[in-house]
N, C-alpha and C positions, 0 to 999 in steps of 0.2 A: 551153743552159747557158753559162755566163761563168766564168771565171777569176780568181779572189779569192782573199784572205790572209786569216790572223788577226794582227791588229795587236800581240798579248800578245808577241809574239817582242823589236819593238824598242822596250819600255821606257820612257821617256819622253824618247826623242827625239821632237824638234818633228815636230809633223801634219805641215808641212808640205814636210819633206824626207823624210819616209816615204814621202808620197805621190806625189813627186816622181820617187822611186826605186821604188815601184812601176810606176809611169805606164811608165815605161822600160823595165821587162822584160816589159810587156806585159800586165800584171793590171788586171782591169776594176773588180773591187767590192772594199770590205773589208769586214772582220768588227771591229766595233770595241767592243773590252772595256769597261766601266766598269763595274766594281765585282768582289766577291768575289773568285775565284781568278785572274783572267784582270789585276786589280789594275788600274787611272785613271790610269795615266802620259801617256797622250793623248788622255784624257777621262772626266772629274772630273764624273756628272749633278748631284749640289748645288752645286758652282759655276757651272755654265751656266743651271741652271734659277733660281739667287738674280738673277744677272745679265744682262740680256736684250743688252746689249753683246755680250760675250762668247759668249752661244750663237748670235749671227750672224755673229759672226766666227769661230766651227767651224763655222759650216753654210755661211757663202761662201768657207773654205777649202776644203769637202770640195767646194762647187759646182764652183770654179776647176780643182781640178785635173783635174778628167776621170776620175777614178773615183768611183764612186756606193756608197753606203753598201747591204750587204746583208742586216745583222742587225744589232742588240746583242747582246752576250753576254754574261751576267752569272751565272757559275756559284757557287754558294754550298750550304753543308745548310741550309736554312730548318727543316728538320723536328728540329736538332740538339738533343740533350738539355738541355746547356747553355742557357740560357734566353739569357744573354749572346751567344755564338754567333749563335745563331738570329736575336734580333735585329738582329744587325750585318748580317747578310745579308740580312734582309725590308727592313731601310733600305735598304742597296744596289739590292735590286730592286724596287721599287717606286719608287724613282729613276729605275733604268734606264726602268724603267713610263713614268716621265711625260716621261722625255725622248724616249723615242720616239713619245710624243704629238705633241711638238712639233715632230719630226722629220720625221715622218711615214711612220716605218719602223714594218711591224704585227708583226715577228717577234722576238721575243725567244728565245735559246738560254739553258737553263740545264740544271741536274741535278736529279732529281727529290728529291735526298738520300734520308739515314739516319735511323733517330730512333735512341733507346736501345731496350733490353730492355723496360723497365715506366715508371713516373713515376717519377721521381726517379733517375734515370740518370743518369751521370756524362759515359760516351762513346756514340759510332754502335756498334750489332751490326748486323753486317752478317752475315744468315744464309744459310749453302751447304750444307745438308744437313736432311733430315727426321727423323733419329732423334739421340739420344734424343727422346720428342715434345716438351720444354723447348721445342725451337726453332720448332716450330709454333706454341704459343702465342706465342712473340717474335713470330711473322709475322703471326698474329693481331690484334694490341695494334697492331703497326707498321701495317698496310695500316688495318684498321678504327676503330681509334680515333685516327691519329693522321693518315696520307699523304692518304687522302682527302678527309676532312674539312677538312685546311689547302688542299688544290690544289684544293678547287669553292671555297673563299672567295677563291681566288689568284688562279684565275680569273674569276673576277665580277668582281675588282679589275680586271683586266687589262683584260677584255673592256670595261669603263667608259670604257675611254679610249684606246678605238681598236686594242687590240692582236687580233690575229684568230687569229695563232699564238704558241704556246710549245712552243718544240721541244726538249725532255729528250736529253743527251747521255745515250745510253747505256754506263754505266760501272760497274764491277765497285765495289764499294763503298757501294753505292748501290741503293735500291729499285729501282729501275729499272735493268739492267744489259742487257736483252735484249729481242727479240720480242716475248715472251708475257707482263713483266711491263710495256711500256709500252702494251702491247693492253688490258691489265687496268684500267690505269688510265685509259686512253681512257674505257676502257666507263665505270667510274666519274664520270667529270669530265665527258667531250664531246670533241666532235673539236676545239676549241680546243688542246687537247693531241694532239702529234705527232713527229716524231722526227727527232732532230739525227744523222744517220746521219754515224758515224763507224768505218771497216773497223778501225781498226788497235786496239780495246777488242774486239770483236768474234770477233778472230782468234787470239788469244790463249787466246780460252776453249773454241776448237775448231769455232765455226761458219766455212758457208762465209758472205760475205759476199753474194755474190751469190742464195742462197736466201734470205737474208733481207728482202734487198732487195725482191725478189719477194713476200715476205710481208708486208712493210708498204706495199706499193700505196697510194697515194692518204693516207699517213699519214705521208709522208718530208717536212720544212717545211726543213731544213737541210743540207748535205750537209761533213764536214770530210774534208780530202783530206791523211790520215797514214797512214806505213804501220807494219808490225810483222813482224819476222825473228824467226822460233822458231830457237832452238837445240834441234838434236836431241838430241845428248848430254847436254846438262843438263837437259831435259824428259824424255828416257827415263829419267835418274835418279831425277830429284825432280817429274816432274810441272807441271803450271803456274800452278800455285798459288800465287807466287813472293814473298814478302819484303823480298827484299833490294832493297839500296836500287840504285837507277836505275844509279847512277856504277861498280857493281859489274858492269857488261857482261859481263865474261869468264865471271863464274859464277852469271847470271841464267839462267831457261826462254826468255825472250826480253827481247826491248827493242823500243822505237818506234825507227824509220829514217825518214830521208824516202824520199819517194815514188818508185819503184821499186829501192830496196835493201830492199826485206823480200820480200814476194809475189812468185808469179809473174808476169811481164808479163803474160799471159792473164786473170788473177784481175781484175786493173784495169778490164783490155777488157769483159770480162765484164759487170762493175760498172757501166760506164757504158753499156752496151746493157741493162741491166736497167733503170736510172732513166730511158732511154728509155722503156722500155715502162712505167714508172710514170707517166710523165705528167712530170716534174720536170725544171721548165726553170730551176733557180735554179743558184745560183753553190754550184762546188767550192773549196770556201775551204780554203786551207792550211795546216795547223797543224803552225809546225813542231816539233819536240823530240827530234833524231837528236842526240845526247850522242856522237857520233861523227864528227861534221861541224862549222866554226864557221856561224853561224848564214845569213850573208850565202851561204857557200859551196850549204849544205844547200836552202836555199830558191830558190836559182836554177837546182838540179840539179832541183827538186820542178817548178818552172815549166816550162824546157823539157817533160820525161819527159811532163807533162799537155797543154801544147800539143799533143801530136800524136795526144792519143784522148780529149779532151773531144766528145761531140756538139755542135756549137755550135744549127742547125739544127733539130735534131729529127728526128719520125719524120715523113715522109711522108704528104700525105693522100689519094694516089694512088698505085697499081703504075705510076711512070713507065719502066719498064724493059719493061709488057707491051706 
């Protein structure tokens, strides 16, 4: 495993004192956003891919400085009701697409998204319950006539030009928020589709991380390194089903922290002895978004705490100890 960021934290300062300043605390790979939520502040793929200049001068900046590119990530609803929406986001990623052609990065991270209720839907339903049965039929319309169908043509797209994995943040709001529904659409699509394993969405909704971990074996393409501190008191009251807006800390179920202010130290441990035994030697990329920390501070607390239980290594192909 390797030690990587997500770029979405520093905004459009220049590549190449990003890099710079990674380089220096020790991070090996980035995660670098273009497009949709994660926003092109330090990489724009329709200006690189119009301009063959310019896309060699971000690929002999990213050569130069000694960290190496470990994804795109281009998170967007493609599936959203809005037609306008949707499109802005299929431009995005399909951009992202062909710039990792040229790249020669095969991973793209994104979200599997929401559609609406029915046709002509205005916003995402995002359904968390079986009865009334209204919402089974939602689920219905959403997987069958709408998620599937777009992500086997998304990935044929993909697959066209060199991408090998698309790995789905799993995220509450979104068809795909867990296990059982990114298994689902595996099965639908193909093992092109895989899993952006990130603990701190995860934790929130009451899974352990580390059994999940263990469940997605061989289906893990991306790994983000965020974590997530439950309040006890506010979730004994209201549950974690939470609302309110992020900046409201004191009286949310929980919030994202960096990396070890939420979980137990052991959960982490855990974590990374389970993606051992998954086989997954790629980079822990860190996303930071502790609304408690300024951003420089949060993410060099998140590096150290990971230095010292990343496997680097691996697992063993010998008992050298018998």
């Amino acid at each position: 495993m390797k030690l990587g960021v997500l770029n979405a934290m520093f905004g459009s300062k220049p590549l190449d004192e990003t890099l710079a300043y990674l380089k220096s605390l020790g991070v090996e790979t980035i995660e670098i956003g273009c497009g949709g939520y994660p926003g092109k502040g330090q990489c724009d793929p329709a200006v690189l891919l119009a301009d063959p200049a310019a896309l060699e001068a971000f690929r002999s900046t990213i050569e130069r400085s000694g960290v190496s590119i470990s994804v795109l990530s281009c998170h967007g609803n493609m599936v959203h009701p809005d037609k306008a929406v949707a499109d802005g986001f299929i431009a995005d990623f399909k951009n992202a697409i062909l710039l990792a052609e040229k790249l020669g990065v095969e991973t793209i991270v994104t979200f599997s998204g929401c559609p609406g209720d029915a046709p002509g839907a205005k916003y995402p339903n995002w359904v968390t319950c079986p009865w009334p049965e209204d919402y089974l039929a939602v689920l219905e319309y959403q997987w069958n006539d709408v998620l599937i169908p777009f992500w086997k043509d998304m990935a044929a797209y993909a697959e066209s030009h060199g991408i090998k994995r698309i790995a789905f943040e799993m995220h509450p709001g979104f068809c795909v928020y867990n296990p059982e529904t990114l298994k689902r659409l595996r099965a639908a699509v193909g093992p092109i589709i895989g899993a952006n394993f990130d603990p701190s969405h995860l934790v929130w909704q009451g899974m352990d991380p580390a059994v999940a971990i263990r469940e997605l074996r061989g289906m893990i393409y991306h790994f983000h390194a965020k974590d997530t501190k439950i309040d006890k008191v506010n979730t004994a009251r209201n549950g974690v089903l939470d609302t309110k807006k992020y900046a409201d800390e004191a009286n949310r179920s929980w919030i994202f922290r960096s990396v070890g202010y939420g979980m137990d130290p052991v959960v982490w441990r855990e974590m990374m002895s389970e993606l051992v035994l998954a086989g997954y030697e790629g980079s822990i990329s860190i996303e930071h978004e502790d609304s408690l920390m300024a951003p420089e501070e949060g993410l060099e607390k998140a590096v150290e705490y990971l230095k010292g239980i990343i496997v680097r290594c691996g697992k063993p192909t010998e008992m050298w100890w018998a």
